[in-house]
N, C-alpha and C positions, 0 to 999 in steps of 0.2 A: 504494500500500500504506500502511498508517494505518499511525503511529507512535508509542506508549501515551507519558506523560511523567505519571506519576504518577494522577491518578486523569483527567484527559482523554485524549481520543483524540485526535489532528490527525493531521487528515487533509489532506495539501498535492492543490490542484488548481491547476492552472498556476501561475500565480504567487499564486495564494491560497491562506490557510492558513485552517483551517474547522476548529472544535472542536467536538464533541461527549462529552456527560457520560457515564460508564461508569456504567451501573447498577449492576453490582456493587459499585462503589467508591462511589456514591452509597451505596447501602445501610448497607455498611462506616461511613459517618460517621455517619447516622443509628443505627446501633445507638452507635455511642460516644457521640455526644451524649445518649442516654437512659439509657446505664449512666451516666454522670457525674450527671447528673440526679437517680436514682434516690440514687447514691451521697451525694450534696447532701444528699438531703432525708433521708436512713437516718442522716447525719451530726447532723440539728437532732433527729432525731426522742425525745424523755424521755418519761420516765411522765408519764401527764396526771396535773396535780394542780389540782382546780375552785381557784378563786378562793375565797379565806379572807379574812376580818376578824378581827382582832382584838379578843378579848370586851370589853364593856363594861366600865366601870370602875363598879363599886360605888360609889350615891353614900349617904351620909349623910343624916338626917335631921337636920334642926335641935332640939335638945331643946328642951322645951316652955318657952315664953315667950322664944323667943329664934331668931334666925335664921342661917344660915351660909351662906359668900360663898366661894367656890369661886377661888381666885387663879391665872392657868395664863398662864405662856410660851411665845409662838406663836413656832412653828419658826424657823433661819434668824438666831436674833439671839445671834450670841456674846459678851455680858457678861452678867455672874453680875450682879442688881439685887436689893439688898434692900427689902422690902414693908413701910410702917410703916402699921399703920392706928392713926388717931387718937396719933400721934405716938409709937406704941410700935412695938417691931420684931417684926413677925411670924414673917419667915422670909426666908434669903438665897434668889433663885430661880435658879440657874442656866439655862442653857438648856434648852428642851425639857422643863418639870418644871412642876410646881402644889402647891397645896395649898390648906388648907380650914379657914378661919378660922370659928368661934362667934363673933358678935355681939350685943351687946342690940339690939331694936329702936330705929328712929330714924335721924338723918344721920350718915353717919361719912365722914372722909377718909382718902382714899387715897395713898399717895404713896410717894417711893423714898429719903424724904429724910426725917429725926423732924421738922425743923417747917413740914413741905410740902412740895410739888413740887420740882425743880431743875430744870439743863437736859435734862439726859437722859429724865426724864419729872414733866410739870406733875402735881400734885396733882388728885385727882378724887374728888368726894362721892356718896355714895351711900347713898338712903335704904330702907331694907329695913324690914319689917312681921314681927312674931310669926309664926316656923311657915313664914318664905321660903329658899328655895332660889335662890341667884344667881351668878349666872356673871360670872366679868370676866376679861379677857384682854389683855396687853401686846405690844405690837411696834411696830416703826418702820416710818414711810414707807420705800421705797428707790426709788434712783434705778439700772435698765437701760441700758445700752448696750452696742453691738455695736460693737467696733474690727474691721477686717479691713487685712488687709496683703498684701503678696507679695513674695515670695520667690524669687529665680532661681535655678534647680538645673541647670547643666548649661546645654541647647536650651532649656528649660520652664522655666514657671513657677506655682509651688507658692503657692497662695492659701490664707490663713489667716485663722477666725474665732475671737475671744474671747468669749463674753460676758462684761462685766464689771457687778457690784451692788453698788451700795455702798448705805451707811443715810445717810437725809439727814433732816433734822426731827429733834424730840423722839419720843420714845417716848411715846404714851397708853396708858391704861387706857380699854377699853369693854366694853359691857357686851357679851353672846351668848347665845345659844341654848344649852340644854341638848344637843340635836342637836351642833350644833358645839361648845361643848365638851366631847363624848363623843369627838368626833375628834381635838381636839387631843390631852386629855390619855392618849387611845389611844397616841399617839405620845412620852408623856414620861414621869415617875415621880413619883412624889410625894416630898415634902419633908415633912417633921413640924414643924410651927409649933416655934416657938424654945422652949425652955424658962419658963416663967411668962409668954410673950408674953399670954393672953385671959385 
């Protein structure tokens, strides 16, 4: 005579014991595995909302006989760096921010410092023409690493990853695309040149 012990059957024949799965009980788990299932994904389920961008940024026309230079802080670098061009101070640029200097035509330097580069970023020249539109963009090399550890908890052991970034190098100024930086400065705000800075 079989003897039920949860969802098998064993069934003993002489000295051997022989299981057999209960279909009913088989059934019974499949349905719970698909209401859980079900319940899962009713759990993740929102209003779809397609994929958005953020509008362009309105750029500026350089006024006639003259050009403008587009200054923007590339994500990720938390000091506030002030922008001297030609040894005047434009604008302080905190993170994630630009802004948008009037130039005459011809060479100008760039720099974080009134009489040139520093450590934190070298001086950079740039020579713009009547009627240009220009893009330059600041950030640091960084240096990635991954530390991982472990940790005994108990029986187990509980493994742990970091990433860690740090800034290594000087900060440069280069130049970009109007494409990129419609992106960056998507991501930042603008600053108003300094008072009497151009």
């Amino acid at each position: 005579m079989p003897v039920t012990e949860g969802h098998v059957d064993v069934k003993h024949k002489g000295d051997e014991m022989h299981s057999v799965r209960n279909p009913r009980n088989h059934a019974m788990h499949r349905r719970f595995l698909l209401a859980a299932f079900l319940a899962l994904l009713a759990g993740c389920a929102s209003e779809f909302k397609p994929l958005s961008f953020p509008p362009n940024v309105v750029l500026q026309d350089a006024p006639p006989g003259m050009a403008i230079v587009y200054l923007i802080r590339a994500p990720h670098d938390g000091t506030t760096l002030p922008v001297y061009i030609d040894g005047r101070l434009v604008a302080k640029l905190p993170p994630m921010t630009y802004t948008a200097a009037v130039v005459a035509p011809g060479v100008h330097k760039i720099a974080s410092a009134p009489h040139g580069g520093n450590a934190e970023a070298p001086a950079s020249t740039l020579a713009v023409a009547a009627g240009e539109r220009r893009f330059l963009h600041v950030s640091a090399p960084r240096n990635t690493s991954l530390e991982v550890g472990a940790l005994p908890i108990g029986g187990t052991v509980a493994i742990s990853a970091t990433h860690i970034s740090t800034f290594s190098g000087t900060r440069t100024w280069a130049e970009c695309s109007e494409l990129d930086a419609q992106g960056l400065m998507s991501l930042g705000k603008l600053v108003l040149p300094e008072r009497g800075a151009l």
